[in-house]
C-alpha positions as CSV (number, residue, x, y, z in Angstrom):
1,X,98.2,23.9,192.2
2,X,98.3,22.7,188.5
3,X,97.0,19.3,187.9
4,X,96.1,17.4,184.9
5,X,92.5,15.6,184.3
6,X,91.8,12.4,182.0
7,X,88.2,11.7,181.1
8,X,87.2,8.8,178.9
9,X,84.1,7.3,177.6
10,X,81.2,6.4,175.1
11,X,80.8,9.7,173.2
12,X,77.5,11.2,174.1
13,X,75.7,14.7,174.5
14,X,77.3,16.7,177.6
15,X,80.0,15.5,178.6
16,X,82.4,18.5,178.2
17,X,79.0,20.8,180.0
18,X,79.2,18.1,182.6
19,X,82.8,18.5,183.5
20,X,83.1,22.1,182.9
21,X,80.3,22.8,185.6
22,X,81.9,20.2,187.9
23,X,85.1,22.5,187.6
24,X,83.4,25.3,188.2
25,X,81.2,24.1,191.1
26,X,84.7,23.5,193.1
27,X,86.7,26.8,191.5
28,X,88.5,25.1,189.2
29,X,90.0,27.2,186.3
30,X,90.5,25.2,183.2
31,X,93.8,26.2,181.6
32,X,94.1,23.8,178.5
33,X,91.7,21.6,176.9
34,X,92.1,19.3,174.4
35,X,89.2,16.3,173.1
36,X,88.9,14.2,169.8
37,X,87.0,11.0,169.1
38,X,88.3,7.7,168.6
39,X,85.4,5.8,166.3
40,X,82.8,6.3,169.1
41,X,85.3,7.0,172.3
42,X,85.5,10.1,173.5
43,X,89.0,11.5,175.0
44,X,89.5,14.8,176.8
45,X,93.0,16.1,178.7
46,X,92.3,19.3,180.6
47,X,95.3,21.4,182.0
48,X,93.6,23.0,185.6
49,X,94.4,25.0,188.3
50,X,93.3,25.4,191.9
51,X,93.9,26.7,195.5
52,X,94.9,23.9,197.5
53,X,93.6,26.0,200.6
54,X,90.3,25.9,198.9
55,X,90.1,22.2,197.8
56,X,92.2,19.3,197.8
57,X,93.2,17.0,194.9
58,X,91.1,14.2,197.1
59,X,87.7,16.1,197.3
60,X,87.9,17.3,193.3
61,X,88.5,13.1,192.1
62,X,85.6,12.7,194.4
63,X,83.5,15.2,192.7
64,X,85.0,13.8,189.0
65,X,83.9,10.1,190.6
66,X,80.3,11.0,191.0
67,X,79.9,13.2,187.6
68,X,81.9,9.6,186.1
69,X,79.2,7.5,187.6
70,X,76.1,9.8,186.3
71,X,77.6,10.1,182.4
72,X,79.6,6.8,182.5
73,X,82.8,7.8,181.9
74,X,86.0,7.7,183.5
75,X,88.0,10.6,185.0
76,X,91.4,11.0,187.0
77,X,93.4,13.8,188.2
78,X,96.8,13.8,188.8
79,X,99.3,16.7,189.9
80,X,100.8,18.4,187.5
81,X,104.4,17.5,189.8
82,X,103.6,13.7,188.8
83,X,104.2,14.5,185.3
84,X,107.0,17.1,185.2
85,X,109.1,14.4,187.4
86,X,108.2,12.1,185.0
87,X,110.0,14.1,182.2
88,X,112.9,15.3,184.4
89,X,113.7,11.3,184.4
């Protein structure tokens, strides 16, 4: 499955390492990255991939929900499905 993940915050050391190894901890494969800085806000999109048989979308947002909590920032995932629909309209 192909999802998309949003993570948001105060800019601070580790964040990408923090996410990265949270990926790879549940088999994540990250496709795409992209991150810039707005004044002191930090903004990342990453393009993944997963087997569903492996983990669920549920379990990873858990995982993303606890590394949120630790560095204080904010992180979703979303299927990749939400957003191609949402372009089909």
């Amino acid at each position: 499955m192909f999802a998309i993940m949003t993570v948001t915050g105060i800019d601070h050391v580790g964040i990408i390492a923090a996410v990265s190894t949270a990926c790879a901890e549940l088999n994540i494969n990250i496709h795409n990255v992209s991150q810039t800085l707005m004044d002191d806000y930090f903004t990342m999109i990453l393009h993944v991939a997963f087997d569903e048989s492996e983990v669920d979308i549920t379990t990873i947002q858990e995982k993303m929900t606890e590394v949120g909590e630790r560095e204080k920032l904010v992180i979703r995932i979303q299927s990749q499905a939400i957003f191609d629909a949402m372009n089909i309209i």
